[in-house]
Backbone as JSON, one array per atom type, in Angstrom:
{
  "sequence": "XXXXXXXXXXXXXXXXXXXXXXXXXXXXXXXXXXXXXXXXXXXXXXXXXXXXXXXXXXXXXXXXXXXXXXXXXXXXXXXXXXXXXXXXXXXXXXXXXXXXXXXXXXXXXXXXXXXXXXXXXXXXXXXXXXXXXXXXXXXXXXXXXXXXXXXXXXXXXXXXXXXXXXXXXXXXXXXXXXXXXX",
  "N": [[6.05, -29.69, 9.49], [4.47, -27.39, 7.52], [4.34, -23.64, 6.83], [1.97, -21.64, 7.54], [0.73, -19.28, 5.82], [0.36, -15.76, 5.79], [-1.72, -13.0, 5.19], [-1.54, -10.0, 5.33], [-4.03, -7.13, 5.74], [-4.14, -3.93, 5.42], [-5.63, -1.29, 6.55], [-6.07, 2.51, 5.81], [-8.24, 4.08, 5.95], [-12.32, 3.87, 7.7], [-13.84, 2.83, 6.25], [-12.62, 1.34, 4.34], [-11.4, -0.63, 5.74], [-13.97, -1.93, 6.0], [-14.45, -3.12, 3.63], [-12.45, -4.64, 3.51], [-13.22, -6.45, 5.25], [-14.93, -7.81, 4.26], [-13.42, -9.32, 2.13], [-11.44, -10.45, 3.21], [-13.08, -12.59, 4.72], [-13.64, -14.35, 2.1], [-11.14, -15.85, 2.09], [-9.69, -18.53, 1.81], [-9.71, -21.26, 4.66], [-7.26, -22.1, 5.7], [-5.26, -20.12, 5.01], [-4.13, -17.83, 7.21], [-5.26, -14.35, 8.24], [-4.85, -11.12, 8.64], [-6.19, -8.14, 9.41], [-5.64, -4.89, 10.04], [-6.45, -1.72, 11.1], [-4.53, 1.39, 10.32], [-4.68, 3.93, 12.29], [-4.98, 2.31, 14.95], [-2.53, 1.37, 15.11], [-1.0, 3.9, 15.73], [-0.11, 4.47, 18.98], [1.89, 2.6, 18.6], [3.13, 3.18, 16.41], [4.15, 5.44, 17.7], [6.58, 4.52, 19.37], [8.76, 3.8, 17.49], [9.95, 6.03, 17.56], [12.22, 6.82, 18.12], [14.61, 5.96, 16.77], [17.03, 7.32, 14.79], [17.23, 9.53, 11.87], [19.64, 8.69, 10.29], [19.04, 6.05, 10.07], [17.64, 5.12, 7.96], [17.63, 5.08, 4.46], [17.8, 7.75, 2.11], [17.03, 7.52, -0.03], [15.09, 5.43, 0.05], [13.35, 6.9, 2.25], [12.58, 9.04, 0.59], [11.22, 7.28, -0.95], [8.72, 6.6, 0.66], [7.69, 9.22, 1.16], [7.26, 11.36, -1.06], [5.07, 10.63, -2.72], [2.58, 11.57, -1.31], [4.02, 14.26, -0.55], [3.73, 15.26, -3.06], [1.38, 14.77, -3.64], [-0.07, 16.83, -1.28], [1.3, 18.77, -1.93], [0.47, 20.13, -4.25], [-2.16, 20.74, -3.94], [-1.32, 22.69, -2.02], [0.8, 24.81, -2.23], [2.37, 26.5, 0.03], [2.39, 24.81, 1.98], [4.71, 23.66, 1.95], [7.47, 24.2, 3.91], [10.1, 24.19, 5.94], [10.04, 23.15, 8.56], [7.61, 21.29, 8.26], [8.35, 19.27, 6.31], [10.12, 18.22, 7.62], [9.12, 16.95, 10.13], [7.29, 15.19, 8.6], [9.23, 13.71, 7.2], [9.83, 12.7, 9.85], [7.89, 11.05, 11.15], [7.76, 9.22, 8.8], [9.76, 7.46, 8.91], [9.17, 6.53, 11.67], [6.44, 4.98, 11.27], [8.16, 3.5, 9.19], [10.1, 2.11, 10.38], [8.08, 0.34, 12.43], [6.81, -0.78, 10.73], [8.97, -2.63, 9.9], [9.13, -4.46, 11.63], [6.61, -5.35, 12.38], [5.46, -6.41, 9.98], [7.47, -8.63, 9.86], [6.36, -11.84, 9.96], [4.72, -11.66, 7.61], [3.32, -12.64, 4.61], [2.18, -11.54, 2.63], [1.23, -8.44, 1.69], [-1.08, -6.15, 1.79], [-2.9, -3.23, 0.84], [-4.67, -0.38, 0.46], [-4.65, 2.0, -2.16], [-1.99, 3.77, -1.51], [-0.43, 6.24, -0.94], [-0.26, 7.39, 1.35], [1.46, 8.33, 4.06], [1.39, 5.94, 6.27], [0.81, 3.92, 4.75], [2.67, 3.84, 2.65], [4.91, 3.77, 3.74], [4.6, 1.1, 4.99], [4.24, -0.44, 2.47], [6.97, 0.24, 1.55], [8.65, -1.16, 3.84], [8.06, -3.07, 3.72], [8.74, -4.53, 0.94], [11.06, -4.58, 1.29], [11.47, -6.44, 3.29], [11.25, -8.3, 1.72], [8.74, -8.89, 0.97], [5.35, -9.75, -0.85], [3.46, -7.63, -2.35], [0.37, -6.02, -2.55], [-1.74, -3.66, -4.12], [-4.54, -1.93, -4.11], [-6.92, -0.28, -5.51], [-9.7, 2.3, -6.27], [-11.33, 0.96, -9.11], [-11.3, 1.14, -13.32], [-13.68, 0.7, -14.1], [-17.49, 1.0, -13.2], [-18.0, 0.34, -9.41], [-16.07, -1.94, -9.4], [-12.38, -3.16, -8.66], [-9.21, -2.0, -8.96], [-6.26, -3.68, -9.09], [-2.9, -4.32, -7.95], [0.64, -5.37, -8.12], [2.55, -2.96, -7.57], [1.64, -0.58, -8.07], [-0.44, 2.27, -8.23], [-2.22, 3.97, -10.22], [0.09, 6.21, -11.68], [1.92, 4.87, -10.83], [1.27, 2.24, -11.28], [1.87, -1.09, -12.84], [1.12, -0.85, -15.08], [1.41, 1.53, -16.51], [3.4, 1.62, -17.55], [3.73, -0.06, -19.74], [3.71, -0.22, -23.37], [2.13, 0.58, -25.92], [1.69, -1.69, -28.07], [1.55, -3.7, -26.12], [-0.86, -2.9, -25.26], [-2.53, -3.54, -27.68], [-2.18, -6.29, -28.21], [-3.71, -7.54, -26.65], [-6.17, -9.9, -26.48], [-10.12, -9.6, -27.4], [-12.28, -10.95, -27.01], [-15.73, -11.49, -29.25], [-17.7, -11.7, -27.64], [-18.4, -10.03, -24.36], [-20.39, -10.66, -22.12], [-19.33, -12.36, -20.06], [-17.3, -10.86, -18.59], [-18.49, -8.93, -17.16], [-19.93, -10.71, -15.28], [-17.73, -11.76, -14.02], [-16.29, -12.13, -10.67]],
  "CA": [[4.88, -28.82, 9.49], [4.8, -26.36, 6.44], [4.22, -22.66, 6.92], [0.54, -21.11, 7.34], [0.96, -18.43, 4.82], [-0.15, -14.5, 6.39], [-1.97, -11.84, 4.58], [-1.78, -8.39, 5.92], [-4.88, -5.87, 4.84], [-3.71, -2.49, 6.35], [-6.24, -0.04, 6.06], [-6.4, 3.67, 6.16], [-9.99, 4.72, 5.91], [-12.88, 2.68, 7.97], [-14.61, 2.28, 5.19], [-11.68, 0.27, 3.76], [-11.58, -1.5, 6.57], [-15.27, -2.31, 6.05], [-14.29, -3.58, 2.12], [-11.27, -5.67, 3.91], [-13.72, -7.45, 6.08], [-15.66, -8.38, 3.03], [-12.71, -9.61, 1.36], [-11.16, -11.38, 4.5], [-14.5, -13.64, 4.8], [-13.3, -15.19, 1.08], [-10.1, -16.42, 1.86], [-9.57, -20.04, 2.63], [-9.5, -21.13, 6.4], [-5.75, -22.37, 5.88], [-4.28, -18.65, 5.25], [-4.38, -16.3, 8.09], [-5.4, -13.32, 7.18], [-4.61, -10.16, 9.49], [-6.75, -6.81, 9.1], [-4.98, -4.39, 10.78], [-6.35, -0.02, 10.46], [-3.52, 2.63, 10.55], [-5.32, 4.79, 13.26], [-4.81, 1.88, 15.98], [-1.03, 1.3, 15.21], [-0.34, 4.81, 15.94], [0.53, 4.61, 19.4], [2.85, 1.47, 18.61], [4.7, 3.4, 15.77], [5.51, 6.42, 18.37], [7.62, 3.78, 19.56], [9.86, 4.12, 16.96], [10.48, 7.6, 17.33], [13.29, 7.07, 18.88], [15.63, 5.91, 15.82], [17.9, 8.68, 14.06], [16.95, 10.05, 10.8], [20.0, 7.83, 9.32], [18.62, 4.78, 10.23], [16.93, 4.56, 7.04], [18.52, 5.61, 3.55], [17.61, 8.95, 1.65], [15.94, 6.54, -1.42], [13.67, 4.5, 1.26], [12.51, 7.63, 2.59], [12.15, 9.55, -0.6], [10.13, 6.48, -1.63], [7.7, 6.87, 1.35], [7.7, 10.65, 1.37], [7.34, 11.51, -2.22], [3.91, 10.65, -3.39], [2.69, 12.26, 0.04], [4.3, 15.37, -0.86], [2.94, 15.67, -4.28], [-0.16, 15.14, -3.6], [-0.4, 17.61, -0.49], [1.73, 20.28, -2.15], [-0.38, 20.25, -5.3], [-3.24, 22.25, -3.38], [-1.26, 24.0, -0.95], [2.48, 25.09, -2.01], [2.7, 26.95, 0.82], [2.73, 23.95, 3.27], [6.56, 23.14, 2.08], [7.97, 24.42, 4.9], [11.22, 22.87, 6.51], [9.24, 22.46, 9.7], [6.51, 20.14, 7.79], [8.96, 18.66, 5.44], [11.04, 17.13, 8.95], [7.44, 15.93, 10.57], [7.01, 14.44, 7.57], [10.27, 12.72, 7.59], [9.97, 11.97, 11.21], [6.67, 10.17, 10.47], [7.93, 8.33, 7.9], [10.77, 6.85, 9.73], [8.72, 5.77, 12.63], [6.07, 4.36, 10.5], [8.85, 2.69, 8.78], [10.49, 0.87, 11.48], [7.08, -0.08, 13.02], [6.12, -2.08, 9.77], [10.0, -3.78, 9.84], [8.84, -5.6, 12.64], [5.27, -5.77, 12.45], [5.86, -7.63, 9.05], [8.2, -10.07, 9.64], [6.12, -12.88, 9.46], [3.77, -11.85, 6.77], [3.89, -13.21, 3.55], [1.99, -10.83, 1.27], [0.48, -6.97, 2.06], [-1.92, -5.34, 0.6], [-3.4, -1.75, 1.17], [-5.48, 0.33, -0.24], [-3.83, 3.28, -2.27], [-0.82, 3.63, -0.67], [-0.15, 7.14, -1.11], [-0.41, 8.27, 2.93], [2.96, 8.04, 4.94], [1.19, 5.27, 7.06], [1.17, 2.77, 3.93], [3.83, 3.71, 1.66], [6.19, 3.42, 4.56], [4.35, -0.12, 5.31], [5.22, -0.89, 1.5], [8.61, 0.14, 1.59], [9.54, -2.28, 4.59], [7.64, -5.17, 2.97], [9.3, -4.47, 0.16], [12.52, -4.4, 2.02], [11.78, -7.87, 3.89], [11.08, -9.09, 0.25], [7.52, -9.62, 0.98], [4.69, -9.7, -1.99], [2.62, -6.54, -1.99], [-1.0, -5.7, -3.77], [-1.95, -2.65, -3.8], [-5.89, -1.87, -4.36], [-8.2, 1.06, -5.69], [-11.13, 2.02, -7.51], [-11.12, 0.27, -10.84], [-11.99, 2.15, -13.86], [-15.59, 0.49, -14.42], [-18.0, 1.26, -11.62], [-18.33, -1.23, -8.7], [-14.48, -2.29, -9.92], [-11.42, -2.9, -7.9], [-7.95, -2.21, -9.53], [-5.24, -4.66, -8.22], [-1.41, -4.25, -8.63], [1.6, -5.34, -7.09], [3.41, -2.06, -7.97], [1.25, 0.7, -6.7], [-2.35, 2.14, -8.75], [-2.1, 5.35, -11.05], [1.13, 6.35, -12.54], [2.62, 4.08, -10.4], [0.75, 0.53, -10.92], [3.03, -2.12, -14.02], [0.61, -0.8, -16.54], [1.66, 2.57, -16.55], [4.65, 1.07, -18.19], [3.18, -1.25, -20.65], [4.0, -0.16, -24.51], [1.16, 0.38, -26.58], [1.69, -2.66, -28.24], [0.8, -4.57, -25.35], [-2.3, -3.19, -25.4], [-2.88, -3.98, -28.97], [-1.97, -7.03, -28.15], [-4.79, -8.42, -25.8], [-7.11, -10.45, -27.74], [-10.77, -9.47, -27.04], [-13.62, -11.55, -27.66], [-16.97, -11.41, -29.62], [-18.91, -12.02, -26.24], [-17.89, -9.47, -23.04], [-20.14, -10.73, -21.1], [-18.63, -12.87, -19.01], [-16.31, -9.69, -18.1], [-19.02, -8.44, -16.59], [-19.96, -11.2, -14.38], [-16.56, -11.87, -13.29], [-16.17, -11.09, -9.72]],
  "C": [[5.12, -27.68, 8.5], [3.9, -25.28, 7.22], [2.84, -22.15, 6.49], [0.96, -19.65, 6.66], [-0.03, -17.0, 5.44], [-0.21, -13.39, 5.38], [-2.42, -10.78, 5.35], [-2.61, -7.62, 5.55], [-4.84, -5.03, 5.77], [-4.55, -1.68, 5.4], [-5.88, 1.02, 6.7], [-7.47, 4.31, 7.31], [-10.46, 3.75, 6.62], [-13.53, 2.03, 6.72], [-13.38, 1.07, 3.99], [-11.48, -0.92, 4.74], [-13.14, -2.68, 6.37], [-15.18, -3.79, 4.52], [-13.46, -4.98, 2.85], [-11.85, -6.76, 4.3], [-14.13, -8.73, 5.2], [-14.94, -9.71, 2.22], [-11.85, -10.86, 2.36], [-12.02, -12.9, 4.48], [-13.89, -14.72, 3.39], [-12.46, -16.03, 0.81], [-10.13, -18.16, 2.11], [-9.07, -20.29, 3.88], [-7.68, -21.62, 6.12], [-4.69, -21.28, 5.4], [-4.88, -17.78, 6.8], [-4.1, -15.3, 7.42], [-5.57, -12.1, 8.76], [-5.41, -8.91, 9.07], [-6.55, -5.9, 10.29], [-5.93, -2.89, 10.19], [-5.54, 0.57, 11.12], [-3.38, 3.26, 12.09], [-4.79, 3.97, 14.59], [-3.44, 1.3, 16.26], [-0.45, 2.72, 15.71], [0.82, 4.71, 17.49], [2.07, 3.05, 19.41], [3.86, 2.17, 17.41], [5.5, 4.83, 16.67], [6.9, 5.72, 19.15], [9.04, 3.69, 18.82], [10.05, 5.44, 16.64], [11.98, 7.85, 17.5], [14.66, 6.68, 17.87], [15.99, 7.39, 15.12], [17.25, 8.56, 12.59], [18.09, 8.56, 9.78], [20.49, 6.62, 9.45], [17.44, 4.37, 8.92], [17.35, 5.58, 5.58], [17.6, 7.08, 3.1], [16.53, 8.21, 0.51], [14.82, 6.11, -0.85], [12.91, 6.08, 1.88], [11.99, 8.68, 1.73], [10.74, 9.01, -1.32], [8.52, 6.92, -1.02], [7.34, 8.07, 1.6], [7.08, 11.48, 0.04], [6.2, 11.79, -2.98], [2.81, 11.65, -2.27], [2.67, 13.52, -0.57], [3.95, 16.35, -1.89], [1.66, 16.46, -4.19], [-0.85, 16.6, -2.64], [-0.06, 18.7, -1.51], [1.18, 20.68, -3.56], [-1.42, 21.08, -5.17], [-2.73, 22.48, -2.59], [0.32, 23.99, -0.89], [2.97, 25.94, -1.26], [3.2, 26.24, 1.87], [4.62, 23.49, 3.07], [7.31, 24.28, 2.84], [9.34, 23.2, 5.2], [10.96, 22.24, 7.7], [8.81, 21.06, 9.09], [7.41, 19.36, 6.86], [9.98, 17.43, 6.75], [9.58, 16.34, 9.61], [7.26, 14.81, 9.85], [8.0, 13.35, 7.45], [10.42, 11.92, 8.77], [9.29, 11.39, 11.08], [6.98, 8.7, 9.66], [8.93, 7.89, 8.46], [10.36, 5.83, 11.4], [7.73, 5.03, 12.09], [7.04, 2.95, 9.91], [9.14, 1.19, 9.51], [9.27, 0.56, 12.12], [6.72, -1.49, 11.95], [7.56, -2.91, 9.71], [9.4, -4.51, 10.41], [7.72, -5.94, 12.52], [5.11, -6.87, 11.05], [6.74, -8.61, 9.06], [7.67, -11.23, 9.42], [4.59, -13.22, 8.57], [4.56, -12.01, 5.39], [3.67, -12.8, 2.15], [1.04, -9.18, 2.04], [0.04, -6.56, 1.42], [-2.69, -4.2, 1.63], [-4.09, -1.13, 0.02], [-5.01, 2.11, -0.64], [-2.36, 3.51, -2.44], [0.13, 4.79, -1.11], [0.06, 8.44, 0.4], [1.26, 7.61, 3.4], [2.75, 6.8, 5.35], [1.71, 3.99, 5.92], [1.78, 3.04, 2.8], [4.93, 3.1, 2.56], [6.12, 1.76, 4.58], [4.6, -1.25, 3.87], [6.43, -0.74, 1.11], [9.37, -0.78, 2.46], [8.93, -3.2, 4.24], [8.37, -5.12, 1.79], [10.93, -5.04, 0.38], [12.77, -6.15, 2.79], [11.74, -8.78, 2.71], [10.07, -10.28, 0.52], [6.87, -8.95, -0.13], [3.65, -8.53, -1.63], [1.58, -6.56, -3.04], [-1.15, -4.69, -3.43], [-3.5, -2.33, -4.51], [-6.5, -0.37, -4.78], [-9.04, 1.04, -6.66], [-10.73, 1.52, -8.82], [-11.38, 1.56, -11.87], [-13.66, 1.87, -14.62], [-16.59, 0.28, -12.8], [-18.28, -0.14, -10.92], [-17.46, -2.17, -8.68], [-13.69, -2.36, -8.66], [-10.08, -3.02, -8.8], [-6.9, -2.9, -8.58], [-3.97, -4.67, -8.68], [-0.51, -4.62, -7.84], [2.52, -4.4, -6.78], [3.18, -0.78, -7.0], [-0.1, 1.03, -8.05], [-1.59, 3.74, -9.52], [-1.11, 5.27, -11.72], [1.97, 5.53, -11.84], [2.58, 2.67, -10.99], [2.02, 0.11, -12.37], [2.75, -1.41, -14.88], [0.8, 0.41, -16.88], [2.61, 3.01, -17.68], [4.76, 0.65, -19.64], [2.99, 0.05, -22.35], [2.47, -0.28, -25.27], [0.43, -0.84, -27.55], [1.4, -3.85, -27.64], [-0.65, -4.55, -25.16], [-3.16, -3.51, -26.32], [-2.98, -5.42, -28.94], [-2.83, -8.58, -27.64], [-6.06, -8.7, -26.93], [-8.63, -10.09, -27.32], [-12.03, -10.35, -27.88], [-14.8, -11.12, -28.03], [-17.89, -11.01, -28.06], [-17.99, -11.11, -24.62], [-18.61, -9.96, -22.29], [-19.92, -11.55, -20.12], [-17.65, -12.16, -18.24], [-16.8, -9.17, -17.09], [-19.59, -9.08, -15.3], [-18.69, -11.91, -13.69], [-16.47, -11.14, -11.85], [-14.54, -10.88, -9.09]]
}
């Protein structure tokens, strides 16, 4: 019997949830497809409250902590506090270990963003089980979805990518078929 193949869509927001559903509906009946939102895992990751701080390395929680931190302390450098900076760590550590287990027998994750504690942490332990991650957000043409396995902004592959690669892409006479691409 070969392996029914499991896709995880962990949302945030409902309204991502709402997109997920959308997107769910397309798959083929021989993947399961899981749509999980954040909000109703909570009381299942206070469960892992209970692990020590170094039960998960300084890098792994840097990872999941990091973009988080930016972003908050960007409009409000007052909030870095050592209080909110341990919350924050505690968070991300129970988060963490919640998605070890809750992923074990998925086979690819995808989220939307993935700049909140809830799903960076949930890409750092898929990452960690050396499962396939997408990561989703607005595109840059309206009505768009950007898709990466990396992460979206200064994060996503293309962030990376040498100017020469972009020279590189051949573009045709005729766009539109670009446009009806869904």
């Amino acid at each position: 019997m070969s392996h029914r193949r499991t896709v995880y869509l962990l949302a945030y927001y409902h309204s991502h949830t709402e997109l997920f559903k959308l997107i769910k509906r397309e798959f083929p009946s021989d993947i399961n497809v899981k749509l999980k939102l954040v909000y109703y895992l909570i009381p299942r990751s206070l469960f892992c409250s209970f692990h020590r701080p170094e039960s998960i390395s300084f890098e792994k929680l840097n990872q999941i902590t990091e973009p988080y931190r930016k972003q908050i302390l960007c409009s409000n450098p007052k909030q870095n506090t050592p209080a909110w900076n341990a919350r924050i760590e505690h968070r991300a550590i129970q988060w963490y270990n919640l998605f070890l287990k809750e992923l074990r027998d998925v086979d690819i994750l995808v989220v939307w963003g993935g700049f909140t504690i809830p799903l960076a942490a949930a890409l750092t332990a898929a990452r960690e089980l050396g499962k396939k991650t997408l990561i989703c957000e607005n595109g840059v043409l309206a009505g768009t979805i950007a898709i990466d396995p990396e992460g979206v902004n200064y994060t996503s592959s293309l962030s990376r990518k040498t100017p020469e690669f972009y020279r590189s892409i051949p573009i045709g006479d005729d766009l539109d078929d670009l446009f009806h691409t869904v």
